[in-house]
N, C-alpha and C positions, 0 to 999 in steps of 0.2 A: 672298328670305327675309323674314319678315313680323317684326312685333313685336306679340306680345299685350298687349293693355291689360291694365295692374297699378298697384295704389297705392302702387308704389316708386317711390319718389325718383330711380331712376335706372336706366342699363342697364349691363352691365360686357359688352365683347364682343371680341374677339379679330379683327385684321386681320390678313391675310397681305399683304404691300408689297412691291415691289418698283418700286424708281427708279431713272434715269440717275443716274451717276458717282454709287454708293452703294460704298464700299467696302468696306463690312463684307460687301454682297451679291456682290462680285465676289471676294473671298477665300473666304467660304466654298463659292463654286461650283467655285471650282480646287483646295480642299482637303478632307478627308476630316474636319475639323476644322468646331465650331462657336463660336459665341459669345454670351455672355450681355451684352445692355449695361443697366451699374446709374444710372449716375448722370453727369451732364456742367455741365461749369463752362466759362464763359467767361474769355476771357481779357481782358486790355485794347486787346492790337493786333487784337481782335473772331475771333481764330481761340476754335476749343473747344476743350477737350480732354476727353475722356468715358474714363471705367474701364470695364471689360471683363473678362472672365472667359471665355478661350481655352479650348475642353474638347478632348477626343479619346482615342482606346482607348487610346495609346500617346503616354508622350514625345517622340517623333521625329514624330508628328503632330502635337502642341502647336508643338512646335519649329519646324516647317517652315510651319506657319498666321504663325508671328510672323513667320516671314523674309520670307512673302510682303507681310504688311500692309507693312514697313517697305520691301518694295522695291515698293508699287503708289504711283504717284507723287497719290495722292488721300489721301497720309497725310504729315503732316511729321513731326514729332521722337515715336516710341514706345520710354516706359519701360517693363523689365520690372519690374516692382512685389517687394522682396526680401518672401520666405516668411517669415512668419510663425506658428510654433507654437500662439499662444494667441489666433490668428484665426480665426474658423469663418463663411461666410457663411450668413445665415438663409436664404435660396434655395441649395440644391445645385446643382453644375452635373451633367448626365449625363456620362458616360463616364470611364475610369479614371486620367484626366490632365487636370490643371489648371493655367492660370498666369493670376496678375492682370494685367494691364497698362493704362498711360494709354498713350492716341493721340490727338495733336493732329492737327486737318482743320478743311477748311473747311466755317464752317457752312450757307452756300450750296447746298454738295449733301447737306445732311441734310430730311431731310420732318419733322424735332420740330417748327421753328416753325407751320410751317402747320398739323400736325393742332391743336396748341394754341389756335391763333387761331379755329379751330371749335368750342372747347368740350370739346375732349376731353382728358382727363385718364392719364396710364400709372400704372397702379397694380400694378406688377411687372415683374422685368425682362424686355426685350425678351429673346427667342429670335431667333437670326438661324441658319439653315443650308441647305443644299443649295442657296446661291443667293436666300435669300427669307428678309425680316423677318416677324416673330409679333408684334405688339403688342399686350399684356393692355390694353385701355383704359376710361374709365369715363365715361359724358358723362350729366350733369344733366336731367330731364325732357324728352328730346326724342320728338318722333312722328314715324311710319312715313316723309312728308314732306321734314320736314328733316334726317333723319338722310341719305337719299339725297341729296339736293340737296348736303349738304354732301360727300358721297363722290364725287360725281360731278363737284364742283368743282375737288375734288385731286385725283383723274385727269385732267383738265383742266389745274391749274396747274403742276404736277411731272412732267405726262406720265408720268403713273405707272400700274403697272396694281394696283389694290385690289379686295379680296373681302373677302367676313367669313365666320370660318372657324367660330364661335362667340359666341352672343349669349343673355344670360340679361336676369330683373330683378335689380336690385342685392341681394345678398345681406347678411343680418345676418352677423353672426361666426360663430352658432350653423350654419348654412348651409354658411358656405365652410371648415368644416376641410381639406377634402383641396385649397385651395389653399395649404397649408402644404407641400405635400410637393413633392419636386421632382419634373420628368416621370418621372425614370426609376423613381424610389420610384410614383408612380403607374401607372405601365405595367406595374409588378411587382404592385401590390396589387391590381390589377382583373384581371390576367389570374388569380391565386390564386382571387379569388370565383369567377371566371368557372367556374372551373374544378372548385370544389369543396374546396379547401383548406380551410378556412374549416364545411364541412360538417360533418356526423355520421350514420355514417361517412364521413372524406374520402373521396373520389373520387379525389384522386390526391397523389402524395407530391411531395417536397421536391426528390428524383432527379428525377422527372421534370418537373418546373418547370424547373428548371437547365436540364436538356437542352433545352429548348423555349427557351428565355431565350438560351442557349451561354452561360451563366456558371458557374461554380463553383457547388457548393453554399454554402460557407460565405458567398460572396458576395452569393449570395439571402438566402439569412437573415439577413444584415447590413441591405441593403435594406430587407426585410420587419419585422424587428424597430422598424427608425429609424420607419417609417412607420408602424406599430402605435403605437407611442411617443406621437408627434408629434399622430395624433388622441384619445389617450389622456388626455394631459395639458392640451390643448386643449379638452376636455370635462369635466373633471375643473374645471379655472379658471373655466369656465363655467358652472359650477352650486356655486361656493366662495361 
């Protein structure tokens, strides 16, 4: 994969990772279950602990992803973080079950420090499922060069195996509305263009989205409205 020369300041590009004794990558591969990781603190006996966002179609899938993190012995002490009403995260997570939770580990088997120490930056939460991290990340003027040299180092250092799944130039705000929305709001609003929703006259209805999707209708246009919304208003601030 190449990188075009541009007078941006920077790249924003998407790894898929996958490391030894990664825990998040070994629960998500034995569950049906994903996870969002937001944000991670150190502690003072030098363990971390990072917040997380458990999704899945079903409670009993949320449920059973937690039972496993707490019983893979590459996790120590995980709370489940109490529900809050008047919490709404600015990233949605996909699917129709969610729970927050902190999980202490070691930092040892996580690959943050080392992409860091290369200059790269996560500007969104990690995706982790089917067994494999998505990291949205953003690194400061680099060329075709040393971007590899640096990828090629941490598959080297972490024995890891790294791809990039997506690579753009650094986008202004006006740019990246539709990184507001979340995958799923996104996978609903592109398959609707794709499709013809959006046309005149549509091409096809609201029914038959659902059925292509397997959701509800009311649940698509839940979807589809939030996601209309969210570039709406985003555009609208943007030109205030």
């Amino acid at each position: 994969m190449s990188i075009e020369p541009t007078e941006a300041s920077g790249v924003c590009l998407t790894l898929e990772i996958w490391h030894p004794n990664c825990w998040t990558t070994r629960v998500t591969a034995d569950t049906d279950s994903g996870l969002l990781g937001h944000t991670v603190y150190t502690a003072a006996d030098g363990t971390v602990n990072g917040h997380f966002t458990v999704y899945g179609n079903t409670t009993d899938a949320v449920e059973g992803c937690i039972a496993e993190i707490k019983d893979t012995p590459l996790t120590g002490d995980v709370t489940v973080m109490q529900r809050r009403h008047d919490f709404t995260h600015e990233i949605a997570a996909p699917g129709n079950a969610t729970q927050d939770i902190f999980v202490e580990y070691d930092p040892d088997n996580s690959i943050t420090d080392s992409l860091v120490s290369r200059g790269f930056i996560y500007n969104a939460p990690i995706h982790i499922h089917d067994g494999d991290e998505y990291w949205p990340l953003f690194l400061a003027d680099p060329n075709r060069e040393d971007l590899h040299a640096s990828l090629e180092s941490l598959r080297t250092e972490e024995d890891a195996d790294i791809s990039i799944q997506k690579i753009t130039r650094s986008q202004s705000a006006a740019e990246s509305k539709v990184d507001l929305l979340s995958a799923r709001q996104r996978e609903i609003l592109e398959l609707a263009c794709s499709r013809g929703y959006y046309g005149w006259p549509r091409t096809v209805s609201l029914e038959e989205l659902a059925t292509e999707l397997d959701v509800s209708k009311p649940t698509l246009l839940e979807h589809l409205r939030k996601a209309e919304a969210k570039i709406l208003n985003a555009e609208l601030e943007a030109n205030r």
